[in-house]
Backbone as CSV, one residue per row, in Angstrom:
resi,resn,N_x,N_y,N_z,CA_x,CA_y,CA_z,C_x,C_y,C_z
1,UNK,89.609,72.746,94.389,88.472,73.532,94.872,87.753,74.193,93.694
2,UNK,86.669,74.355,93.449,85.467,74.681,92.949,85.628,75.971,93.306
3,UNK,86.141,77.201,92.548,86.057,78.443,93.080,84.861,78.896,92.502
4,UNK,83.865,78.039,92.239,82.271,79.059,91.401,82.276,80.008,90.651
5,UNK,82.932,80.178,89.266,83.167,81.406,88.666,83.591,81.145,87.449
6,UNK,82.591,79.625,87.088,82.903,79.249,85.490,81.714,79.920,84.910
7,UNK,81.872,80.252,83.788,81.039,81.155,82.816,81.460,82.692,83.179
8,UNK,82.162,83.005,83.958,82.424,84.672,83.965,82.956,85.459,83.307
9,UNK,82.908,86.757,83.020,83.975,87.611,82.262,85.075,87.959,82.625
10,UNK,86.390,87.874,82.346,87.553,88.417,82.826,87.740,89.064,81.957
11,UNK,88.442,90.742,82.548,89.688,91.322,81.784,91.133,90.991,82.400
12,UNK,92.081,90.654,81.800,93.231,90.295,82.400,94.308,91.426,81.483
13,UNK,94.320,92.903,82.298,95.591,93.767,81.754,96.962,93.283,81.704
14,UNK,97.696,93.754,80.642,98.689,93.383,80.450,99.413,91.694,80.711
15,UNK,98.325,90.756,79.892,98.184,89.411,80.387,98.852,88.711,79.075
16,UNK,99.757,89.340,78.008,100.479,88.227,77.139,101.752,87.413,77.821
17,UNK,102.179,88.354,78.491,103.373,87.315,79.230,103.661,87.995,81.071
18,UNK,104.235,86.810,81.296,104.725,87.053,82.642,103.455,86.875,83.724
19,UNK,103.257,87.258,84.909,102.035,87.171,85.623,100.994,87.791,85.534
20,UNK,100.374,88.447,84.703,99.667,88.343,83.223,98.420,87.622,83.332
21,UNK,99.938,86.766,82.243,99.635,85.829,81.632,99.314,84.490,81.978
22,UNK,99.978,84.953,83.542,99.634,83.452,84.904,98.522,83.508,85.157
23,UNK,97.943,84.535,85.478,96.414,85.041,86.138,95.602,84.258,85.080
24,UNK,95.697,84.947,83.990,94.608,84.560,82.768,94.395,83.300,82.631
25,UNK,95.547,82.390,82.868,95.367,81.041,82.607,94.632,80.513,83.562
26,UNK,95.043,81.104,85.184,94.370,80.541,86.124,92.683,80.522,86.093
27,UNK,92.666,81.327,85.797,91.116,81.778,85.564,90.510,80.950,84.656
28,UNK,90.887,80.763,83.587,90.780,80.567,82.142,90.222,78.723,82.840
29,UNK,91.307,78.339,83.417,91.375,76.617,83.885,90.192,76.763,84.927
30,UNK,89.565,77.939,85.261,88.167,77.958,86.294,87.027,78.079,85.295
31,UNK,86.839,78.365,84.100,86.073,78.200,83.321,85.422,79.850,83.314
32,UNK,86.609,80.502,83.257,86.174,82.002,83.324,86.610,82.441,81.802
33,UNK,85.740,83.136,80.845,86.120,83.713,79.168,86.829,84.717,79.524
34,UNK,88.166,85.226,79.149,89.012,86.081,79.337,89.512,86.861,77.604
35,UNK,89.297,88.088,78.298,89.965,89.121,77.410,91.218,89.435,77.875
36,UNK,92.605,89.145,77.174,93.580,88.818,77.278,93.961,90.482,76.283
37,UNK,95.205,90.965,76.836,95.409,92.168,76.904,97.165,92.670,76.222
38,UNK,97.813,93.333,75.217,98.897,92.947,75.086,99.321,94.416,74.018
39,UNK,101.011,94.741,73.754,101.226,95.636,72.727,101.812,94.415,71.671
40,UNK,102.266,93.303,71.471,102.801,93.008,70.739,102.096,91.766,69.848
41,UNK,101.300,91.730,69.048,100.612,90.775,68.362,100.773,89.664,68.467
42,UNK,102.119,88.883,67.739,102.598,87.992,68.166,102.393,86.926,68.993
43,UNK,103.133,87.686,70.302,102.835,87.004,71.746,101.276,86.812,72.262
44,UNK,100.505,88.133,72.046,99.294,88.147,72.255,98.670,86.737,71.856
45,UNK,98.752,86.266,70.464,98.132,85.519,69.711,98.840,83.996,70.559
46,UNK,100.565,83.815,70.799,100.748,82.838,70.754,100.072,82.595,72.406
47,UNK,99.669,83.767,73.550,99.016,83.346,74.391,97.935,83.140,74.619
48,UNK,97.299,83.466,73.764,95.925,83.045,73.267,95.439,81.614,72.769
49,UNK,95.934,80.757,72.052,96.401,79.582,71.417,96.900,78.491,72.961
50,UNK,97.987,79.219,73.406,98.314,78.485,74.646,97.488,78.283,75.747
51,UNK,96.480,79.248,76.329,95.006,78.852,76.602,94.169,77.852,75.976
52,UNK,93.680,78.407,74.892,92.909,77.547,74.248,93.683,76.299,74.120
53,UNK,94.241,75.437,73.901,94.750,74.374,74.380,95.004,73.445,75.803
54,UNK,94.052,74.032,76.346,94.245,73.611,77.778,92.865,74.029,78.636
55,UNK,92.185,74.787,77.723,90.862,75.170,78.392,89.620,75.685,77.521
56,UNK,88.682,75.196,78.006,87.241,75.336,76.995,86.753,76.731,77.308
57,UNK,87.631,77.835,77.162,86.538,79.286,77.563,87.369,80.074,76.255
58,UNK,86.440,80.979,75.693,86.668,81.979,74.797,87.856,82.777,75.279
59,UNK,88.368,82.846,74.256,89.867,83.990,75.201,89.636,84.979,73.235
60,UNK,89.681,86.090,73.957,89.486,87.538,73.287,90.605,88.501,73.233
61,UNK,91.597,88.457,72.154,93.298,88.984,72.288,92.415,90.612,72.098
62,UNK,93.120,91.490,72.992,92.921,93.067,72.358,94.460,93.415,72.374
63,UNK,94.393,94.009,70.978,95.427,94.683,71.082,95.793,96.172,71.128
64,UNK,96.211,96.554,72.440,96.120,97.993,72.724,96.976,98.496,73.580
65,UNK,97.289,99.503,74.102,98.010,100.561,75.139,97.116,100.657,76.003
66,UNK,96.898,99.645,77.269,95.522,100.291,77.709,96.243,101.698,78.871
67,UNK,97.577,101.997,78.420,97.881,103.383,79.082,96.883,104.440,78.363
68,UNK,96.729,104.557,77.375,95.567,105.982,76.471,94.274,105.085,76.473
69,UNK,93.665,106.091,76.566,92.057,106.128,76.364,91.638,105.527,75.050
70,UNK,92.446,105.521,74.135,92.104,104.566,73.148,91.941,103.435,73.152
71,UNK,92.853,103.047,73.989,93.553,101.398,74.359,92.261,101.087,75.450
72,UNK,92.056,101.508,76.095,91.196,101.291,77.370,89.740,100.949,76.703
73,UNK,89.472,102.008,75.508,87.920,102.069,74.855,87.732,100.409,74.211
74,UNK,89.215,100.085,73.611,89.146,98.409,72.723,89.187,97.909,73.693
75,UNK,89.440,97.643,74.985,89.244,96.567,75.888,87.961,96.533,76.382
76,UNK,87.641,97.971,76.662,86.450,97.782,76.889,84.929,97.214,76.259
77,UNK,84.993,97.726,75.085,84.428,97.656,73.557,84.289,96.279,73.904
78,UNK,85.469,95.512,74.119,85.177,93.859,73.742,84.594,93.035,74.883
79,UNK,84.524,93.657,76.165,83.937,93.175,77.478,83.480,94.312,77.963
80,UNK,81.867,95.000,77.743,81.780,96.546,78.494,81.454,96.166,79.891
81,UNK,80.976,94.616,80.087,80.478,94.199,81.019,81.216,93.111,82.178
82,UNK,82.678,93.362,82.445,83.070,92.259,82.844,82.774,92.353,84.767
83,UNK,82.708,90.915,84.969,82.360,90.376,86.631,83.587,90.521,86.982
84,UNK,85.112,90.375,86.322,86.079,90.642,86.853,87.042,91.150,86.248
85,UNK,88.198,92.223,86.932,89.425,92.958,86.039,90.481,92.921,86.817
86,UNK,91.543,92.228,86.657,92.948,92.594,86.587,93.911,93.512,86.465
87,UNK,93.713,94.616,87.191,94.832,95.531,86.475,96.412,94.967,87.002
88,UNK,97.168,95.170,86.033,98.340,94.453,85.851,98.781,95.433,84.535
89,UNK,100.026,95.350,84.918,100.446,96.794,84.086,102.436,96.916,83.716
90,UNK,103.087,97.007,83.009,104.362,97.126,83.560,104.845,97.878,84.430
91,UNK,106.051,98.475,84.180,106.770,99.484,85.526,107.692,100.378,84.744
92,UNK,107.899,101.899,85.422,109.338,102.275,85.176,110.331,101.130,85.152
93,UNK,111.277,101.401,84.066,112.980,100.488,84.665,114.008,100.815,85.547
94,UNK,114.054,100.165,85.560,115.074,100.763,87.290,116.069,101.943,86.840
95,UNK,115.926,102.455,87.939,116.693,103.854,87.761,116.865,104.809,88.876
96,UNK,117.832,105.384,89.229,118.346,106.320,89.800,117.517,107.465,90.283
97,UNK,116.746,107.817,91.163,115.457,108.756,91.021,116.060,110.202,90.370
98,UNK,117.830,110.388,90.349,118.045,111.336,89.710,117.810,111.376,88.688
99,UNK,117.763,110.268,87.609,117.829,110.508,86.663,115.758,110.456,85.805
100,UNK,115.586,110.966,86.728,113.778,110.916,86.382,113.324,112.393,86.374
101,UNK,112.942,112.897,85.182,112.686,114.163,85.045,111.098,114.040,84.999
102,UNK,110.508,114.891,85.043,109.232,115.300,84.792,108.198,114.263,84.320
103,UNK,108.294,114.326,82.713,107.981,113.597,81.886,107.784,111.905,82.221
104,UNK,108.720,111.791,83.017,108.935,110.198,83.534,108.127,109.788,84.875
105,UNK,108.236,110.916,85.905,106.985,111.163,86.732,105.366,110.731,86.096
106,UNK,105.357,111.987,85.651,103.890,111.839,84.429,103.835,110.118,84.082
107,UNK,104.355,110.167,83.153,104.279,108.599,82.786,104.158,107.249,83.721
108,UNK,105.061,107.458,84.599,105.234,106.544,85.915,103.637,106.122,86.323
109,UNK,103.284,107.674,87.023,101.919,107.411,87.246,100.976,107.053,86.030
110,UNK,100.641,107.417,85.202,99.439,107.092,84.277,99.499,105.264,83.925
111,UNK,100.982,104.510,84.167,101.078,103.048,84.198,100.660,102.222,85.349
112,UNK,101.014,103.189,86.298,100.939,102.224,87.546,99.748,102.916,88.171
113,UNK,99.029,103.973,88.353,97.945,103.856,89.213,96.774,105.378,88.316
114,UNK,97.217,105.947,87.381,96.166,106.863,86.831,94.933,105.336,85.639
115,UNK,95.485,104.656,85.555,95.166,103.721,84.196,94.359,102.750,85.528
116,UNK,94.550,101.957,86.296,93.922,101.200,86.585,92.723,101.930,87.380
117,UNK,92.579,103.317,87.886,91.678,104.045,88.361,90.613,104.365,87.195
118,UNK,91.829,104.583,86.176,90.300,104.867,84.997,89.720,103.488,84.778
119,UNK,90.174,102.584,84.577,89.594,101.259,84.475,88.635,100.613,85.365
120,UNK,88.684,100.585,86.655,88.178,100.886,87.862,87.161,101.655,87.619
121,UNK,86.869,102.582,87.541,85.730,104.081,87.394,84.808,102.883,86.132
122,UNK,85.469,102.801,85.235,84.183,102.194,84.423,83.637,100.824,84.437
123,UNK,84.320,100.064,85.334,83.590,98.749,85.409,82.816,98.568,86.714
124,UNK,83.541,99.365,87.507,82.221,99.519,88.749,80.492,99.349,89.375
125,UNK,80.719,100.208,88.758,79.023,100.512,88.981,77.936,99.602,88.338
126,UNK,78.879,98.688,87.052,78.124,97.910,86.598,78.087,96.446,87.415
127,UNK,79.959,96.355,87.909,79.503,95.153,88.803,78.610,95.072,89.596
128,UNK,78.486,96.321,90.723,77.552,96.706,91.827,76.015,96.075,91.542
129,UNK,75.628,96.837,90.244,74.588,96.532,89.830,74.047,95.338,89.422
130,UNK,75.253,94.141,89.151,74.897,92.765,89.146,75.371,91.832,90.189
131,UNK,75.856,92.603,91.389,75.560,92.208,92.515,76.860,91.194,92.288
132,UNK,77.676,91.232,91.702,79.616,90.399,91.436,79.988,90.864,90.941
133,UNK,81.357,91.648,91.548,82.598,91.850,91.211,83.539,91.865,91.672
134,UNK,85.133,91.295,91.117,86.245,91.240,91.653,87.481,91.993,91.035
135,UNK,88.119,92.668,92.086,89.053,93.219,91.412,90.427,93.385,91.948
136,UNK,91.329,92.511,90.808,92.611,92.706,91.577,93.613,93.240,91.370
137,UNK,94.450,94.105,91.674,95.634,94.963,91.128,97.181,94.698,91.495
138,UNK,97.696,94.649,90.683,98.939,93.631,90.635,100.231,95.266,91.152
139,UNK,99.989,95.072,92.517,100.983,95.946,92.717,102.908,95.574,92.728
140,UNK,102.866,95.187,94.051,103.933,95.337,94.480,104.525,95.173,95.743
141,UNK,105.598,94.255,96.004,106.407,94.274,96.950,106.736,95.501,97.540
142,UNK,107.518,96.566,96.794,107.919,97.656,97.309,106.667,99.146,97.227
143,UNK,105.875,98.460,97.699,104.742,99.173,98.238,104.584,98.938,99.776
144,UNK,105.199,98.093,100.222,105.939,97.717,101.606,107.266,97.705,101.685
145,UNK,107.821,97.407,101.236,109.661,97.650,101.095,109.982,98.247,100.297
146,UNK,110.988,99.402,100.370,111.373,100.276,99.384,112.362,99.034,98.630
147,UNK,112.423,99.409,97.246,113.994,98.592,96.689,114.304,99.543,95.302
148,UNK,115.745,99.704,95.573,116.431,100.630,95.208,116.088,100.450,93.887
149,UNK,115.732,101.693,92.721,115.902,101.722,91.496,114.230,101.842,90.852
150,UNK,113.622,101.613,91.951,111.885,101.664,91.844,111.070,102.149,92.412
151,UNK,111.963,103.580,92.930,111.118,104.678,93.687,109.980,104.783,92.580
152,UNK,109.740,105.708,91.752,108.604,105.990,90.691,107.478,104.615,91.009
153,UNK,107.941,103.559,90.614,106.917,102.283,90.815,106.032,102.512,92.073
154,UNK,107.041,102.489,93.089,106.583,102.214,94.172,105.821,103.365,94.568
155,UNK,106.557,104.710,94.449,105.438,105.773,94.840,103.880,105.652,94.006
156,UNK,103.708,105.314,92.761,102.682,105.119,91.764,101.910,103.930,92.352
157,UNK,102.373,103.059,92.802,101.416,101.570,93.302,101.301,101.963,94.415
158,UNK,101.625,102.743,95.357,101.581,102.861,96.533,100.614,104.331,96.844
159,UNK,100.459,105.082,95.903,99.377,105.608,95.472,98.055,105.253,94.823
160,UNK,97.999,104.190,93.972,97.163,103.248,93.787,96.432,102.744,94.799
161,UNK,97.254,102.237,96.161,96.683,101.262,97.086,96.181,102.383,98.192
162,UNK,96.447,103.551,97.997,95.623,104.438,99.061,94.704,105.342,98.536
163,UNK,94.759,105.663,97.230,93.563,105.590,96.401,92.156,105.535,96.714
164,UNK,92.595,103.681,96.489,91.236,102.692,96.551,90.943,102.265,97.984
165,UNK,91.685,102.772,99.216,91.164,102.238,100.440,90.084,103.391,100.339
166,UNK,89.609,104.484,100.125,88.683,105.066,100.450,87.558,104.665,99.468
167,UNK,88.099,103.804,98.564,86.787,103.572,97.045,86.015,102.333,97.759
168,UNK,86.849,101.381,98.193,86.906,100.130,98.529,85.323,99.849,99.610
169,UNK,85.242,100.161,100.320,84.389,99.820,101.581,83.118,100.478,100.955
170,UNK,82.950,100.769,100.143,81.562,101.821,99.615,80.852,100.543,98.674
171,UNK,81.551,99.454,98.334,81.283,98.600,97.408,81.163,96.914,97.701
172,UNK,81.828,97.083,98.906,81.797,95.705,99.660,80.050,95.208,100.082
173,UNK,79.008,96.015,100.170,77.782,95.373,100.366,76.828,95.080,99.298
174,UNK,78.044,95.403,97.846,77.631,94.725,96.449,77.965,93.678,96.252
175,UNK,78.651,92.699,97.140,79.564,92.069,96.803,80.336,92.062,95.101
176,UNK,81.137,93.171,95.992,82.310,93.852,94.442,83.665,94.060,95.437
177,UNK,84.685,93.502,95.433,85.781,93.533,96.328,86.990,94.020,95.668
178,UNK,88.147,94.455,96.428,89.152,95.083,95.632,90.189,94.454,96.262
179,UNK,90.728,93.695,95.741,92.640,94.029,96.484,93.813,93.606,95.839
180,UNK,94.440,93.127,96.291,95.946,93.749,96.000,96.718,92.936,96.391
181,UNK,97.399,92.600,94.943,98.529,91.366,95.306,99.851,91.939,95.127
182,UNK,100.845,92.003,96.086,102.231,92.255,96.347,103.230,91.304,95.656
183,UNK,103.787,91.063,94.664,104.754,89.899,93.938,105.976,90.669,94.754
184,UNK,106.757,89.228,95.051,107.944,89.580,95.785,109.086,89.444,93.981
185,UNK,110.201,88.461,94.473,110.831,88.354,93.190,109.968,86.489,92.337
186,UNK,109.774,86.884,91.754,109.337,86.100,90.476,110.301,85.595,88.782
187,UNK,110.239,85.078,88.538,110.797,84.295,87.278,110.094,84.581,86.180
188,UNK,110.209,85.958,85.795,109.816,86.322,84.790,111.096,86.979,84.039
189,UNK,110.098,87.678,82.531,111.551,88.470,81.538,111.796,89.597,82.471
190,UNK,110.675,90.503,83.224,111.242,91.595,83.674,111.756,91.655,85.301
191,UNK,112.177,90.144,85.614,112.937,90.131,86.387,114.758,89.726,85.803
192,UNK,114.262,88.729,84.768,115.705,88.357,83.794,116.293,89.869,83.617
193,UNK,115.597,91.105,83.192,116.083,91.971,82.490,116.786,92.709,83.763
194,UNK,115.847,93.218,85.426,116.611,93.346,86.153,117.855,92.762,86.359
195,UNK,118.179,91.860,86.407,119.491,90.939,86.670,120.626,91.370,86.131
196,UNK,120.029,91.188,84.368,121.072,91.857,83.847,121.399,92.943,83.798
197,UNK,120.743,94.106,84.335,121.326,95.900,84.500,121.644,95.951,85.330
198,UNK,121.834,95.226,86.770,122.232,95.231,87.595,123.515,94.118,87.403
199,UNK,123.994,93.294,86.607,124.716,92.757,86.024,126.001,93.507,85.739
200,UNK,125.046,94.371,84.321,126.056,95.145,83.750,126.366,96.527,84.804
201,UNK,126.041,96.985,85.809,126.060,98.271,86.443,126.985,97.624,87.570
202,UNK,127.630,96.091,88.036,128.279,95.451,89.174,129.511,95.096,88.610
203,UNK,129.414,94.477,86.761,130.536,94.209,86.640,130.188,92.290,86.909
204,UNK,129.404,91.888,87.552,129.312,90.843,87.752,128.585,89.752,86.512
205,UNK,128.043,88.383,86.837,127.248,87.887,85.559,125.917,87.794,85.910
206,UNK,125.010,87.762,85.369,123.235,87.593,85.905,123.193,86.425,86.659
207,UNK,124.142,85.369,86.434,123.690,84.034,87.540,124.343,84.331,88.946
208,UNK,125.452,85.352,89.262,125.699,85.546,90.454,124.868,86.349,90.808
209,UNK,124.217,87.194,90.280,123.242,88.132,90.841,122.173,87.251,91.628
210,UNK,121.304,86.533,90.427,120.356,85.595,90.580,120.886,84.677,91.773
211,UNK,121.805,83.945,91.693,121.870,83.138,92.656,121.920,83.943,94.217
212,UNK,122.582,85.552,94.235,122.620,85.966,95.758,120.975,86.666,96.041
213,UNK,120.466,86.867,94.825,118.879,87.235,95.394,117.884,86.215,95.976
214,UNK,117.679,84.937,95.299,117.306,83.772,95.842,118.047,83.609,97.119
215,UNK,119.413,83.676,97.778,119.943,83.260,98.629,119.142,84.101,99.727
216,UNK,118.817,85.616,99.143,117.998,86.403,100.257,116.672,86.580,100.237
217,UNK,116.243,85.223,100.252,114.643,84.976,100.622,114.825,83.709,101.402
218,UNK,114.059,83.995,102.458,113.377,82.808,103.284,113.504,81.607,102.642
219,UNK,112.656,81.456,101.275,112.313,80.525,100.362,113.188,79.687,99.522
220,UNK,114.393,80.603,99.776,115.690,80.327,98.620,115.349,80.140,97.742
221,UNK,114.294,80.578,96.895,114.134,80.525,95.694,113.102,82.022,94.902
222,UNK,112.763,81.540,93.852,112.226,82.952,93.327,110.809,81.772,92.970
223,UNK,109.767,82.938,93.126,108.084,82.512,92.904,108.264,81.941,91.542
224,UNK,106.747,81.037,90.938,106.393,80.567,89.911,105.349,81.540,89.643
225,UNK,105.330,81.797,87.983,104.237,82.223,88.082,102.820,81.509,87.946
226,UNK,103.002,80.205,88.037,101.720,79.415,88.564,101.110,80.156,89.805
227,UNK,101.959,79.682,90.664,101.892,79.861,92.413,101.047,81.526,91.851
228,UNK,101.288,82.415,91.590,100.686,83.782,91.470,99.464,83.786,90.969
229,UNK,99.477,83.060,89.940,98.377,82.810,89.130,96.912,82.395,89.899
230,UNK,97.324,81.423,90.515,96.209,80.920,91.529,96.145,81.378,92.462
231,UNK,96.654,82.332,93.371,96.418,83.135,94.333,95.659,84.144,93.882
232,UNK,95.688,84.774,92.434,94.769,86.080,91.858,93.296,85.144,91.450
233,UNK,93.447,83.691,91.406,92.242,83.051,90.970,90.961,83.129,91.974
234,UNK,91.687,82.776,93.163,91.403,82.295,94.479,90.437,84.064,95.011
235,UNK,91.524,84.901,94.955,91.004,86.018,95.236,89.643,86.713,94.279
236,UNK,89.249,86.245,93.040,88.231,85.941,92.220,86.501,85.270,92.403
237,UNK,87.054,84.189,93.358,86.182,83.213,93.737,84.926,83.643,94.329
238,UNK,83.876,83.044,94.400,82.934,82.996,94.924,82.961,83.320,96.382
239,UNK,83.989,81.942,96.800,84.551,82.006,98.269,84.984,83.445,99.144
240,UNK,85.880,83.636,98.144,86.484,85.111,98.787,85.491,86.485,98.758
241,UNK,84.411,86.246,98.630,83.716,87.410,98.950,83.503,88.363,100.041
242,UNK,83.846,87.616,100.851,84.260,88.576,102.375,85.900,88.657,102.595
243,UNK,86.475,88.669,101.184,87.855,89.293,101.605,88.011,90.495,100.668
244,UNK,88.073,91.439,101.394,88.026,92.717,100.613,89.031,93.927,101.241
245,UNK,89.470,94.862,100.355,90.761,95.572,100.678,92.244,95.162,101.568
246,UNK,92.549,94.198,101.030,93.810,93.651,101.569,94.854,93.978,100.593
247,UNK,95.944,93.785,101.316,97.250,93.686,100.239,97.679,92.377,100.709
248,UNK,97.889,91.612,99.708,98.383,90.297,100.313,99.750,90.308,99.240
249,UNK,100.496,90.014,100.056,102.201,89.758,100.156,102.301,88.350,99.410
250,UNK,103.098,88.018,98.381,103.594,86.846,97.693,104.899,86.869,97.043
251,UNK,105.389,86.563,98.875,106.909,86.863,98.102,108.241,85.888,98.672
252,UNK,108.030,85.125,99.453,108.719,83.860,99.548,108.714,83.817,100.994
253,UNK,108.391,85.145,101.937,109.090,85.594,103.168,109.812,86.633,103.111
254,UNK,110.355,87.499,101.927,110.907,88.160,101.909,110.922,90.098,102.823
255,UNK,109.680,89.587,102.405,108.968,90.840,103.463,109.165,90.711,105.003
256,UNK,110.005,90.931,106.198,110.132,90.462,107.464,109.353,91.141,108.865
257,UNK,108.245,90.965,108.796,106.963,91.859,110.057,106.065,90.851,110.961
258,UNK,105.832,91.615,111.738,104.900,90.768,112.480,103.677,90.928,111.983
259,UNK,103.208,92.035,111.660,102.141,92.269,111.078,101.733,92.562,109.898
């Protein structure tokens, strides 16, 4: 499918690795120029290279924290004008809500939902004004299901997503849309890294872990981050312009509702 959205601007936050870095590509293979987003040079560069090898659109590495206002100004600086943004961001690490003082609160939020609001606030008004924009925010499963060790996350994305239901509908007759993709479990490092703290905290090995979490999905298996990638593409599209403020769930089945 022809999602209409070759020649566009992407920002893709926190897009050197993991689903990211899925998004960016997806886009990237729609003929969308992406500013690709990262703290570690390196990787930044080697995902940059790994695009460009597979697709004819400019890809633009920034390297920044887009948690501070510094970080946010170089992304911006290099796209002031983008048709579309990604916020995508890491997470607290799992943890005990006892063991979360203050400081970790603070922080929690400014990753998961103070940063993509400021990001949000400044690309807005310009999409409006050119009459396209898309925007998608890489929440979370347990923004519908609690799961143990990611209270902070979940309260922060789940603040995020009630946020923007009141931002959301004020912008839909720009065609400028907002929503929200839920990753269930995925095959990434910062699911590898779960495995193993929950590994070392059971006594058990990461492949018994891994193998009884896959066993508890519908899917029996854990997402690609292809499969993610093109669902944030899709939600981008031309097409999807009358889909606006949703949370859409991508998580094998794991989530169990009627509604």
């Amino acid at each position: 499918m022809d999602l209409n959205i070759k020649g566009r601007k992407a920002i893709v936050c926190a897009s050197s690795r993991g689903l990211g870095r899925a998004c960016a590509i997806s886009l990237a293979k729609n003929g969308v120029n992406i500013i690709i987003n990262g703290r570690n040079k390196e990787v930044l560069e080697t995902t940059k290279e790994s695009i460009n090898k597979i697709c004819s659109v400019e890809v633009i590495p920034v390297l920044a924290d887009l948690c501070t206002k510094e970080g946010q100004e170089k992304i911006l600086k290099a796209c002031p004008d983008p048709d579309i943004l990604i916020n995508n961001n890491g997470g607290p690490p799992f943890r005990d809500f006892r063991e979360l003082n203050r400081d970790d609160m603070i922080e929690g939020l400014v990753m998961n939902m103070l940063t993509p609001i400021d990001l949000i606030s400044e690309v807005i008004d310009g999409m409006a004004e050119r009459k396209f924009g898309r925007i998608v925010n890489i929440t979370s499963l347990s923004v519908k299901m609690p799961i143990e060790g990611l209270d902070l996350s979940s309260g922060a994305r789940a603040g995020l997503t009630a946020f923007l239901a009141g931002v959301t509908p004020k912008f839909a007759q720009h065609n400028v849309t907002i929503n929200n993709l839920l990753p269930g479990l995925f095959a990434t490092d910062r699911l590898k890294n779960s495995e193993s703290h929950a590994a070392k905290i059971s006594g058990r090995n990461p492949e018994e872990i891994s193998k009884e979490r896959q066993n508890s999905i519908p899917a029996k298996r854990y997402g690609t981050a292809n499969e993610f990638g093109e669902a944030c593409a899709f939600l981008c599209s031309l097409q999807a312009g009358y889909i606006t403020g949703q949370n859409l769930l991508i998580d094998g089945g794991r989530f169990s509702s009627t509604f």
